[in-house]
VEXLUMGU-218117 format. One line per 3 residues: number of its first residue (from 0); their letters; for each residue x negated, y, z negated of C-alpha. Coordinates in pm, 1 decimal. Layout:
REM residues N
NUM) A) X,Y,Z; ...
This chain:
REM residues 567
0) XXX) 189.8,2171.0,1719.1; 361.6,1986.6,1431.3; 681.8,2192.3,1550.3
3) XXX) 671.3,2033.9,1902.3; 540.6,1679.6,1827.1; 875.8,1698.3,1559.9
6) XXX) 1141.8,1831.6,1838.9; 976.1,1546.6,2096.6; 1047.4,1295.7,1843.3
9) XXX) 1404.2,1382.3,1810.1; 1466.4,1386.8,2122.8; 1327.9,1090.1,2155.7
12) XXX) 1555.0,922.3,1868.0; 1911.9,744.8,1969.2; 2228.9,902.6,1806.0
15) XXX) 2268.0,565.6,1580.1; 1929.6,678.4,1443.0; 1921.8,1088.4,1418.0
18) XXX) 2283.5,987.4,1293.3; 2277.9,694.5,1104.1; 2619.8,630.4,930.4
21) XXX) 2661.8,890.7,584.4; 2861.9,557.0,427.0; 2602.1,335.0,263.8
24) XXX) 2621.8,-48.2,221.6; 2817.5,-202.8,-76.3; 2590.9,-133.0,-351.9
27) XXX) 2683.5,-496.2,-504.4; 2475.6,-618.1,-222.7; 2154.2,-745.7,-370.2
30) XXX) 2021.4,-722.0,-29.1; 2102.5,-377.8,22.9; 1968.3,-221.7,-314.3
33) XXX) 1689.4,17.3,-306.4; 1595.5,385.2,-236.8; 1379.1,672.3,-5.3
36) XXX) 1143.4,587.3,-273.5; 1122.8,226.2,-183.1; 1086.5,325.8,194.9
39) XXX) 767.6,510.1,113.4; 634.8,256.8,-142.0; 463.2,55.0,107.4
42) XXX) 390.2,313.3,328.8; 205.2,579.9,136.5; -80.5,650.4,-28.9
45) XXX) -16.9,877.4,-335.5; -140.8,1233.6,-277.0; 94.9,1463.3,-438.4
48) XXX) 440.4,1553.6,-435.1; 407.5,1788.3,-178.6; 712.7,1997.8,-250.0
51) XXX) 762.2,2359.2,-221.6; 740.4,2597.4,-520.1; 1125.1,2718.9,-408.6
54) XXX) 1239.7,2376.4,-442.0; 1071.0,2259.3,-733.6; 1226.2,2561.3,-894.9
57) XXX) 1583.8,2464.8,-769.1; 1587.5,2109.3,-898.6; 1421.6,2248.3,-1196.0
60) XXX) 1773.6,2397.0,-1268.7; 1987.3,2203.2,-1150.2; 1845.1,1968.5,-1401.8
63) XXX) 1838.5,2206.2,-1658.0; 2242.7,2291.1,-1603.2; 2262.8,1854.4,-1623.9
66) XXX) 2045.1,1910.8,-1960.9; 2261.4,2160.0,-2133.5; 2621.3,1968.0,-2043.0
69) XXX) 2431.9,1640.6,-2194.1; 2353.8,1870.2,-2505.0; 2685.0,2044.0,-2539.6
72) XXX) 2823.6,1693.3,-2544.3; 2619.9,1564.1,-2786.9; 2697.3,1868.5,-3015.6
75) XXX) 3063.6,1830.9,-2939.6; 3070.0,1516.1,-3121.2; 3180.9,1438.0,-3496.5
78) XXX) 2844.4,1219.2,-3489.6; 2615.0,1447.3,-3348.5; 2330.6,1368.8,-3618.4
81) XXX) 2371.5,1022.9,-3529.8; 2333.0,1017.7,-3150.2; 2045.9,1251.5,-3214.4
84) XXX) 1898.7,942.8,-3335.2; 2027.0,707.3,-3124.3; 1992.7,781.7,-2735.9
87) XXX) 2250.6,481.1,-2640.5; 2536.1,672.3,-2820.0; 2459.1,1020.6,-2685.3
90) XXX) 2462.9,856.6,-2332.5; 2834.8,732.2,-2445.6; 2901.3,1047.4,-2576.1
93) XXX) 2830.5,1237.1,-2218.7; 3227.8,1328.6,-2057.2; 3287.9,1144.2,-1672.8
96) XXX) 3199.3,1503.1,-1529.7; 2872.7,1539.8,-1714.8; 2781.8,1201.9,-1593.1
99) XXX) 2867.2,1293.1,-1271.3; 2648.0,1547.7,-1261.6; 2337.1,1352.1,-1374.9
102) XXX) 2414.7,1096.4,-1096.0; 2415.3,1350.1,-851.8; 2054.8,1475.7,-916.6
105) XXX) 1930.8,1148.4,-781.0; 2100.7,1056.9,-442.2; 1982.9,722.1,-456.1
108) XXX) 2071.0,639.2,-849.5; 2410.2,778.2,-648.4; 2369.7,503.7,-407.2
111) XXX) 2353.5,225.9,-630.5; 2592.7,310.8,-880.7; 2908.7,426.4,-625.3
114) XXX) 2985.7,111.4,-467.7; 3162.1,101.0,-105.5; 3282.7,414.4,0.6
117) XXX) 3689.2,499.2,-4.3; 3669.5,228.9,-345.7; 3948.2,383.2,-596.2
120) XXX) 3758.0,217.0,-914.4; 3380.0,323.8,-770.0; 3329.0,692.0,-951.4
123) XXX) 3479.1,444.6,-1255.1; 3226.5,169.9,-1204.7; 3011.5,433.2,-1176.4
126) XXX) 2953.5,551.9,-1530.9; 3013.4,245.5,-1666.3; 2700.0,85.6,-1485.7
129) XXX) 2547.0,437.5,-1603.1; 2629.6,418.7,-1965.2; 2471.3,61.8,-2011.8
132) XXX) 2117.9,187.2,-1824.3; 1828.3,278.9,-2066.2; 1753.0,674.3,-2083.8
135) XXX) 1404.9,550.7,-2018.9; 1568.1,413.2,-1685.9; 1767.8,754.7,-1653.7
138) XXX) 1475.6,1000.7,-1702.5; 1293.9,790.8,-1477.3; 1507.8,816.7,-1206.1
141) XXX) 1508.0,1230.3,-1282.4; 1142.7,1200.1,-1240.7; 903.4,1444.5,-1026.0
144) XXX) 927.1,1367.2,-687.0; 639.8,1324.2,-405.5; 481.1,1018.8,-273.5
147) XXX) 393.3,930.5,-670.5; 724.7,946.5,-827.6; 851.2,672.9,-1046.3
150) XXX) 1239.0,692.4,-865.9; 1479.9,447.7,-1071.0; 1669.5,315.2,-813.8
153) XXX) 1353.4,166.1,-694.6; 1256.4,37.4,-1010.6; 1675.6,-90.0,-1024.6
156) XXX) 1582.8,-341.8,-680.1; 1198.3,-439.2,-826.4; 1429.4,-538.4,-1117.7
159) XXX) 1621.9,-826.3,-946.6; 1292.0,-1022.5,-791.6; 1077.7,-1217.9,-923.2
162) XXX) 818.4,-975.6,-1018.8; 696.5,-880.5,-1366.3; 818.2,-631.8,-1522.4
165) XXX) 723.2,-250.6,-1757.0; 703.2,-411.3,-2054.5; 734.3,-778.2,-2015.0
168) XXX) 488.1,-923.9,-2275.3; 268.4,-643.0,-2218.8; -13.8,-593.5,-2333.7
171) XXX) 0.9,-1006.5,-2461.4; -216.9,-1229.4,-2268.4; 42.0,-1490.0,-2063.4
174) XXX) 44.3,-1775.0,-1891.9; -23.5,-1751.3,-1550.8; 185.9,-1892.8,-1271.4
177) XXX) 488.8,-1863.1,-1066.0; 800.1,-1690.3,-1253.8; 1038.2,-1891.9,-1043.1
180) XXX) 1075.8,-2229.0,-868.0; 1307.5,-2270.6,-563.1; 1329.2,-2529.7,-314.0
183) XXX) 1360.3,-2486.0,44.5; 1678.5,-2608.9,116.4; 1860.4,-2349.5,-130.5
186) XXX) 1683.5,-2056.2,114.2; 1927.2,-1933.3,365.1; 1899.8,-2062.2,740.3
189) XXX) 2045.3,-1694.0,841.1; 1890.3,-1339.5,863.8; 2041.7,-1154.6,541.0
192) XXX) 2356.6,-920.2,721.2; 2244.3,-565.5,795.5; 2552.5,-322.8,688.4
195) XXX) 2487.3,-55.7,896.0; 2623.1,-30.3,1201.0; 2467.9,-44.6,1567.4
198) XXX) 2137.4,-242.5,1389.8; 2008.7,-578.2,1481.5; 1741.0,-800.0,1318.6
201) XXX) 1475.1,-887.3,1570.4; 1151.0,-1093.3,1616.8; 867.3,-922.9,1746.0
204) XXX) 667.9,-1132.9,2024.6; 303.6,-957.5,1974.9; 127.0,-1119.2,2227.5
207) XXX) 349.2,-949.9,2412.5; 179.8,-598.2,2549.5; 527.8,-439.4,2539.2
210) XXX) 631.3,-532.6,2208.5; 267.6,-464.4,2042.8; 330.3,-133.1,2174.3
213) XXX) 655.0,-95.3,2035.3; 522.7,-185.7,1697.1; 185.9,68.0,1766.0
216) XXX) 376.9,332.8,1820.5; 651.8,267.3,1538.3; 335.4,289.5,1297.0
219) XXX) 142.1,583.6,1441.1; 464.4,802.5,1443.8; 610.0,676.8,1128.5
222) XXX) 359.5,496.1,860.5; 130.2,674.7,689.5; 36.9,1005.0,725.5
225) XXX) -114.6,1302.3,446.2; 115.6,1551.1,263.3; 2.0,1812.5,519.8
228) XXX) 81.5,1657.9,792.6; -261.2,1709.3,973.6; -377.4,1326.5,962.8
231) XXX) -230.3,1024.2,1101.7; -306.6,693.1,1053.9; -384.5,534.1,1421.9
234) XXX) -389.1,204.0,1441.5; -515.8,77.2,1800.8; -364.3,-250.9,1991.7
237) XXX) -675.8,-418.4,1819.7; -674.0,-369.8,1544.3; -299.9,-492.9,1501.5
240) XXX) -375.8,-801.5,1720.6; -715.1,-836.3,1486.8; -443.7,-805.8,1142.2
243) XXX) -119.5,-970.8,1281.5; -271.5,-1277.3,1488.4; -500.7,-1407.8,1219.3
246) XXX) -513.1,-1776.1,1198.5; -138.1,-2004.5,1124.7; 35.6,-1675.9,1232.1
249) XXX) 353.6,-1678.5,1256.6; 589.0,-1542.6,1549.7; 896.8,-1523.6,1260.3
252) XXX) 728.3,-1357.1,1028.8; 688.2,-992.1,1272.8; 1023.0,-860.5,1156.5
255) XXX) 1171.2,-567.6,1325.7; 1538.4,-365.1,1283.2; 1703.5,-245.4,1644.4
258) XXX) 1899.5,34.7,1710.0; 1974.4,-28.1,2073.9; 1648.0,-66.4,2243.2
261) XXX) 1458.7,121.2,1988.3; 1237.1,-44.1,1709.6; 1331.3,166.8,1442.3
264) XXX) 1146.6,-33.8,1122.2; 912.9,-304.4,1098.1; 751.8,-542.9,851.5
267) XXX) 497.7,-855.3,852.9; 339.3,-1106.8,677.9; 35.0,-1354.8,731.3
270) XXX) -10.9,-1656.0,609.9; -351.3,-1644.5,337.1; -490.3,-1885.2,58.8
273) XXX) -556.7,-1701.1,-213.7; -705.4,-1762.7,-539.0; -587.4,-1568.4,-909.2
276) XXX) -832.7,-1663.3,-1144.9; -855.5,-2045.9,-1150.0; -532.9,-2091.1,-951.1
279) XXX) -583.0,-2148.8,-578.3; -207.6,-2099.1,-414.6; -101.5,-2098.6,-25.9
282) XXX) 99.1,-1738.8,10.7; 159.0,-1487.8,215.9; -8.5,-1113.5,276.9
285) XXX) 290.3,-890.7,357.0; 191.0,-575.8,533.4; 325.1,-283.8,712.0
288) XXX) 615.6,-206.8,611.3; 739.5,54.0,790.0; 1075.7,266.3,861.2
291) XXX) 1166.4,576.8,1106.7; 1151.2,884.4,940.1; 1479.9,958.9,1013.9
294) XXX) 1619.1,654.4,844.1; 1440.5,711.9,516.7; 1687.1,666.7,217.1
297) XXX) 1899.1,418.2,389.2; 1774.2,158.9,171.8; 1642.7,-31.6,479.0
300) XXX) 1311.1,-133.6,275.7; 1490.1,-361.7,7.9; 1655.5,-519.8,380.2
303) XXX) 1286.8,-595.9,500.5; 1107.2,-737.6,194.3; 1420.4,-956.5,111.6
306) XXX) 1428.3,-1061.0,500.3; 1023.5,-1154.1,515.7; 1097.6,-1321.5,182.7
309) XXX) 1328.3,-1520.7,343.7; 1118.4,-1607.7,647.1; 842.6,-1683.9,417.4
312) XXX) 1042.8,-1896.9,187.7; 1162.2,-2089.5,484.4; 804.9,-2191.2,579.0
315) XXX) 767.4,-2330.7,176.1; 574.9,-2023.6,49.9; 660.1,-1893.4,-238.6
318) XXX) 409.3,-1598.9,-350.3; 310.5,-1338.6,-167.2; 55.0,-1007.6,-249.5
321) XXX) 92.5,-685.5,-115.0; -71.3,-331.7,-174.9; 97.1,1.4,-230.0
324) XXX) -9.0,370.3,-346.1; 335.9,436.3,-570.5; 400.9,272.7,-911.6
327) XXX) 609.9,-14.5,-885.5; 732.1,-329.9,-1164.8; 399.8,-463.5,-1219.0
330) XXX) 47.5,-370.3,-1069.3; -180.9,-669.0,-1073.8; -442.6,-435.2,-1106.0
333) XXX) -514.6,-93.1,-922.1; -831.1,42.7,-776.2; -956.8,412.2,-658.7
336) XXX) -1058.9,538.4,-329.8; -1371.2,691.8,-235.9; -1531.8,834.4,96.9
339) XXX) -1857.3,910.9,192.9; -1917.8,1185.1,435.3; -2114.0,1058.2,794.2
342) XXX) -2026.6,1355.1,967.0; -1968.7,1617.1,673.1; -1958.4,1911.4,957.2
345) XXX) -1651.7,1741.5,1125.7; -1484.1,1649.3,853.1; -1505.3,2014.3,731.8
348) XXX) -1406.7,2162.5,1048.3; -1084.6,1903.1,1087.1; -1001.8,2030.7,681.4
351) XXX) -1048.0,1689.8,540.3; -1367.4,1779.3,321.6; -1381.1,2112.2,185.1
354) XXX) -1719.1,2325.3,117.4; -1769.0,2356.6,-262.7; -1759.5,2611.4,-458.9
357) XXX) -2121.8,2809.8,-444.2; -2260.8,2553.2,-185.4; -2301.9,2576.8,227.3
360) XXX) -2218.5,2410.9,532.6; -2545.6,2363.4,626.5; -2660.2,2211.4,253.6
363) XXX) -2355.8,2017.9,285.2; -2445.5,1842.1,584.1; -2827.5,1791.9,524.7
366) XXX) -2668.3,1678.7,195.0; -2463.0,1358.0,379.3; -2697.4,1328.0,672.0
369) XXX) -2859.9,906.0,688.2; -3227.2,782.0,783.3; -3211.7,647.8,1192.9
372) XXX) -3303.6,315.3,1097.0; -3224.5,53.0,841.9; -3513.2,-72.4,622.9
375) XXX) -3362.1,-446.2,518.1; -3624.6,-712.8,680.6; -3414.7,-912.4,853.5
378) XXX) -3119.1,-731.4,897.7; -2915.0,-801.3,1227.0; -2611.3,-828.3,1390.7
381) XXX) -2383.1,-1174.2,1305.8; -2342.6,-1468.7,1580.1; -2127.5,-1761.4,1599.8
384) XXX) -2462.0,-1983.4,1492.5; -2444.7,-1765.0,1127.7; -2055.6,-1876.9,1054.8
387) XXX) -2137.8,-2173.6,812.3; -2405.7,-1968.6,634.8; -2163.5,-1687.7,573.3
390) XXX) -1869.4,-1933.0,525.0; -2086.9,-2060.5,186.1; -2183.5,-1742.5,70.8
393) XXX) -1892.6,-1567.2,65.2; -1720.5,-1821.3,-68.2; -1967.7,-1884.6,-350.4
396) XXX) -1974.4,-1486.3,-395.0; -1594.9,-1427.7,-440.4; -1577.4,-1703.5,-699.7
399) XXX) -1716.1,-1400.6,-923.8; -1374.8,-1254.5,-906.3; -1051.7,-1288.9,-1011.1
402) XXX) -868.2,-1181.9,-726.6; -964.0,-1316.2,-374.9; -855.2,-1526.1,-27.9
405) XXX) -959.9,-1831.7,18.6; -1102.7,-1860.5,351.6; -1160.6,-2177.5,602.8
408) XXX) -1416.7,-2128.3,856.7; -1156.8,-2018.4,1090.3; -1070.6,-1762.3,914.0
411) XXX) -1434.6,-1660.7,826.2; -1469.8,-1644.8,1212.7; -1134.6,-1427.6,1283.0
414) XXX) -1193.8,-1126.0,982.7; -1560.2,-1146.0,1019.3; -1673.9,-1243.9,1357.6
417) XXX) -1696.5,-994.6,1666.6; -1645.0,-1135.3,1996.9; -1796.8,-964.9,2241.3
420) XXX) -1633.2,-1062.5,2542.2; -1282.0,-975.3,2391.0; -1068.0,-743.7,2573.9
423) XXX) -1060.3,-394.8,2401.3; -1235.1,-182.7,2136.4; -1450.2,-381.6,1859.3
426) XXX) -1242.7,-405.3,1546.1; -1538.5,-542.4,1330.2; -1870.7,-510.8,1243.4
429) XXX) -2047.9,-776.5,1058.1; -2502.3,-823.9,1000.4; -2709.9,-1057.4,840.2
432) XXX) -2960.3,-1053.8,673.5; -3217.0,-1389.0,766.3; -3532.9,-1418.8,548.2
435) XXX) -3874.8,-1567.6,725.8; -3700.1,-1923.8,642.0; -3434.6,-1892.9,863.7
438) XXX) -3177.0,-1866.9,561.2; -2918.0,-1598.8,582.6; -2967.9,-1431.1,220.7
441) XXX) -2694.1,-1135.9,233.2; -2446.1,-997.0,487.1; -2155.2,-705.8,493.1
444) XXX) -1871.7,-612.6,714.5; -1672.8,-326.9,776.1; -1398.2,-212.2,1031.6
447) XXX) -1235.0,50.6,1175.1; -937.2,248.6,1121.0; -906.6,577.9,1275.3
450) XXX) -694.3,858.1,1235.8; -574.2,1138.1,1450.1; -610.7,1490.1,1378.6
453) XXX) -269.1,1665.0,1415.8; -371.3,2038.5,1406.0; -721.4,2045.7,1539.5
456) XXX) -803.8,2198.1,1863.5; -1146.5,2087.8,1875.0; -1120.4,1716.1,1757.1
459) XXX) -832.3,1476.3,1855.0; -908.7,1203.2,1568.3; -1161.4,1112.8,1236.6
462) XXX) -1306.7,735.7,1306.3; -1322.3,576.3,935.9; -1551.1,270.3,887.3
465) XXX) -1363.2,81.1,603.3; -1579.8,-171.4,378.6; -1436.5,-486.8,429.2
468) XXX) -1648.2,-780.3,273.7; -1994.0,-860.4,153.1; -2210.5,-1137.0,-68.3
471) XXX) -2578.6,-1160.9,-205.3; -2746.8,-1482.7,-255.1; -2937.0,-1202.3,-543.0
474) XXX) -2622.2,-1278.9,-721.1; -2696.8,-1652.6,-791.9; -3077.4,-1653.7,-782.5
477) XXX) -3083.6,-1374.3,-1080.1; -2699.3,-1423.2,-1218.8; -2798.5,-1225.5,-1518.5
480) XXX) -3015.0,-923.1,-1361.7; -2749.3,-685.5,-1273.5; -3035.5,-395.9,-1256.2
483) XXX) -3239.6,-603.5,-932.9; -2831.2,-689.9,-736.4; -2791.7,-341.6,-841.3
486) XXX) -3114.3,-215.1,-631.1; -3030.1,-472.4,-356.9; -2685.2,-368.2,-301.8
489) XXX) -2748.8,-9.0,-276.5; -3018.6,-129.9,-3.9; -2756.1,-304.2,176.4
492) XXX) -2508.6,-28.9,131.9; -2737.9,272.8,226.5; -2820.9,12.2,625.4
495) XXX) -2426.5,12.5,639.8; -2432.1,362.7,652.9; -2723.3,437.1,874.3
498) XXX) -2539.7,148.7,1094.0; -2208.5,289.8,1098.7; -2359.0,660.0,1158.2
501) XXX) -2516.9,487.3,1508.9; -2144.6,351.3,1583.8; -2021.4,702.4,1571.2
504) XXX) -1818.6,714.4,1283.5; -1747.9,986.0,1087.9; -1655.2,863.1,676.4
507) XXX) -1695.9,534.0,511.9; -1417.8,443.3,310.9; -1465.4,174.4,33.0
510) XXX) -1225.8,121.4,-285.1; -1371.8,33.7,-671.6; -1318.1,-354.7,-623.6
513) XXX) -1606.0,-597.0,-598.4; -1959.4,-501.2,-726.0; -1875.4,-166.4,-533.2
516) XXX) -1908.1,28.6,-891.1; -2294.0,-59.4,-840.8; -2367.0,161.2,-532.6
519) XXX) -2049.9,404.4,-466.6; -2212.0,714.9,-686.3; -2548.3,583.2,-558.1
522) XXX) -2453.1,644.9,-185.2; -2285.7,984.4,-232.9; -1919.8,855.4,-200.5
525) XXX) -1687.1,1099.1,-373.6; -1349.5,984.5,-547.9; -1037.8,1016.5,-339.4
528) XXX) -691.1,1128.5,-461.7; -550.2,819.0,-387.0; -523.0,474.8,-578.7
531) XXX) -452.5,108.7,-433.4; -211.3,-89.8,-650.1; -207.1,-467.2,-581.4
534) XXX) 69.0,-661.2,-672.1; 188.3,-1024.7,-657.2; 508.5,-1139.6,-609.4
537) XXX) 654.9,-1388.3,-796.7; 349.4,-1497.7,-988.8; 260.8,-1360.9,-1336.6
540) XXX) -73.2,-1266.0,-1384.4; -310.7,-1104.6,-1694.0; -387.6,-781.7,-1529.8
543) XXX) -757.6,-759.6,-1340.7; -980.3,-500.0,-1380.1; -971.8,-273.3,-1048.2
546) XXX) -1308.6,-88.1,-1129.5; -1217.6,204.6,-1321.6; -1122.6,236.7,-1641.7
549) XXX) -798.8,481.0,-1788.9; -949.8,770.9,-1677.9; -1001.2,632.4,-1374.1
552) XXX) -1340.0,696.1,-1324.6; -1601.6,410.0,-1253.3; -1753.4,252.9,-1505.2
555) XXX) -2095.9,181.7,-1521.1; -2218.9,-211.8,-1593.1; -1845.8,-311.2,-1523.1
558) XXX) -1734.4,-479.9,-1218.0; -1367.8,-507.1,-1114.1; -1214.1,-861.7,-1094.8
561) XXX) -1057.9,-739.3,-706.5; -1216.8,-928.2,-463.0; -943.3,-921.2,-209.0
564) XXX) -938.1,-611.4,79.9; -601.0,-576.3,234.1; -576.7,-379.0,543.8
């Protein structure tokens, strides 16, 4: 099946695309910097490196032979003892053809160190720009590969924005704040040039059934999908409406890339208060970031985030936050997935939740099963009427983090609010909980995200409930009993369940932000493989707890300073 889905998409694909031109841009162009590894940054979660034994083996010695010319080098020279020591001088002490040979190890350190193609002086600029890199910078760039790897010539375009940095006053306590201050009439008026060929900067016009499509199937064919290719992210005409169209959206800020009539990439933004700490600043949330397969490692993703910068600028924002699974220059702070089994059986069947070692199917799923009903007094669904309530108390209940929007009631009813007589499937799913008074003492939301099973004959897709937000008025009525919001959220938690169970889904995702280290062990979720990495751009923060600690394992009495959930 993977076979024919992967012919039908070729076929599918225009020549500019299954053929994309072998010259790269300039790599003086700023704009044009970047790597493969950048085009999967925002796109994947880390899982792996998902590379054959055969081919681990292969680069294993081709970096080896690279090894042993650095060393004979190094050896060759009358100060051998002293660029031993020093690993600047045994870098200047490497020929033009050993460096050549390092270079070529890492196609896209290749692309940002040749320059133009048919340049006489670029193989000479070359191992110049080479020599003065760090071997910090050079092994890094040599690193593992996968969907984790650390590749340097991603790390070489994180480098020239206004991000912080490995290193920079780290671990030192800063100041917070932006890192730099432009004005609006030094931003560009003009999209920034694409250099390849037969591509064309577009606007996408989602409230436009055509182009939402275009975009829905860009992402389901092309975003984010596991190592083994059996799941797929699938994100329905909803849901994008529910994430793209959120209140102040912006028509500019859907970016796409043409080749002929084909959307071939794609990136957004949203416009989003958001508080760090004390700070409250207007930014932007810039999601989805997303390139053809086919056009991977044409350094289109440095393109996009400098061309939504732009847009953004233009509008008089200047910091934006965005979530990734790879290591990039600097995580705010990182948190841990974890999923809780509603339908183990399925998710067994499908291969997404193995049977332990020693243990049954059957235990297994009497192991995950949930009560039929919910045992919260007063629990219900949320209505329009409940909006200023829930307005208050999440707002009151975020201010216990260090990392959260800052919604207007607008907003509150947008994310939070299902609307029954909206055209397609429900997005959200928010309750209440009302005591006898009439006052609305807790709620919780969660959506969903599903994701189609590639290689299943018996199931076409895996619906995920994700945990979006929640508040406690426990949390201000006891501030300092942690053990009673501790019982009370893992009452809340267990009726989201038994709720989402009766909506048919089949896992609850949450992440290790919030109070969630209170009730994830409690309600059987099991740690994921993957991790969340928030960053912000161009604002230095302290970094913020994300719920685990080094080991990255939850940590019990501790909980994280997130308090933002990004689609």
């Amino acid at each position: 099946m993977a076979d024919q889905s992967k012919k039908a998409d070729e076929a599918q694909v225009p020549d500019a695309i299954a053929n994309p031109a072998t010259n790269p841009p300039p790599a003086d162009s700023d704009a044009d910097s970047g790597s493969e590894a950048e085009d999967a940054a925002a796109q994947t979660a880390a899982h792996g490196d998902g590379e054959g034994d055969a081919k681990k083996k292969k680069k294993k010695s081709k970096k080896s032979k690279a090894k042993q010319g650095a060393q004979g080098a190094v050896a060759a020279s009358a100060a051998a003892a002293t660029t031993e020591a020093d690993p600047k001088k045994a870098i200047e002490g490497l020929t033009p053809q050993q460096i050549s040979e390092f270079i070529a190890l890492n196609p896209a350190l290749a692309n940002e160190l040749l320059g133009s193609a048919g340049s006489s002086d670029a193989t000479a600029n070359a191992i110049e720009a080479f020599k003065k890199l760090k071997l910090q910078d050079i092994m890094t760039g040599l690193a593992s590969s996968g969907k984790n790897r650390k590749d340097m010539a991603s790390y070489k375009f994180w480098s020239t924005q206004p991000v912080l940095q490995f290193g920079d006053e780290e671990p030192k306590l800063i100041e917070e704040g932006p890192l730099k201050i432009q004005d609006v009439k030094d931003i560009p008026t003009e999209p920034i040039p694409l250099a390849l060929e037969a591509f064309r900067w577009v606007t996408m016009d989602l409230t436009n059934e055509a182009e939402m499509e275009e975009v829905e199937k860009l992402l389901y064919g092309h975003y984010v999908e596991d190592d083994e290719a059996m799941f797929r992210f699938k994100y329905s005409n909803s849901l994008l409406k529910w994430s793209l169209l959120s209140p102040g959206w912006k028509k500019e800020w859907h970016v796409g890339i043409r080749s002929g009539n084909t959307l071939c990439a794609f990136i957004s933004a949203i416009p989003t208060d958001m508080r760090v700490r004390n700070n409250v600043i207007r930014g932007a949330e810039v999601n989805f970031l997303c390139i053809h397969k086919k056009l991977r490692g044409k350094r289109l993703a440095p393109v996009l985030i400098k061309e939504i910068t732009r847009r953004v600028n233009r509008e008089g924002i200047w910091q934006a936050i965005y979530t990734g699974g790879i290591v990039l220059p600097r995580p705010v702070s990182t948190c841990r997935y974890y999923h809780r089994a509603l339908n183990w059986m399925k998710l067994y069947e499908v291969g997404f939740s193995p049977c332990p070692t020693n243990s049954k199917p059957s235990y297994q799923a009497r192991k995950y099963a949930v009560p039929d009903k919910t045992t919260t007094k007063g629990l219900r669904e949320m209505e329009a009427k409940d909006l200023d309530a829930v307005h208050d108390l999440l707002e009151r209940y975020l201010k216990r983090f260090d990392l959260t929007p800052v919604w207007n009631k607008a907003e509150v009813d947008h994310w939070l609010l299902h609307k029954k007589d909206a055209p397609g499937e429900q997005v959200i799913w928010s309750y209440v909980v009302e005591d006898a008074d009439g006052k609305i003492t807790d709620f919780f939301s969660f959506y969903c995200l599903e994701s189609s099973v590639i290689q299943s004959q018996k199931y076409s897709s895996i619906k995920a409930a994700y945990l979006f937000y929640y508040a406690s008025d426990l949390a201000f009525s006891a501030p300092d009993d942690r053990v009673a919001l501790k019982t009370h959220l893992n009452a809340l938690m267990a009726d989201a369940l038994i709720l989402a169970k009766k909506h048919d889904f089949d896992v609850f995702n949450a992440l290790s932000l919030m109070d969630n280290s209170m009730f994830l062990e409690q309600q059987k979720f099991g740690p994921g493989d993957g991790q969340l990495h928030f960053y912000l751009f161009n604002y230095k923060a302290n970094p913020i707890h994300g719920g685990v600690n080094k080991r990255n394992q939850l940590e019990d009495g501790v909980s994280s300073g997130v308090g933002f959930t990004m689609l």
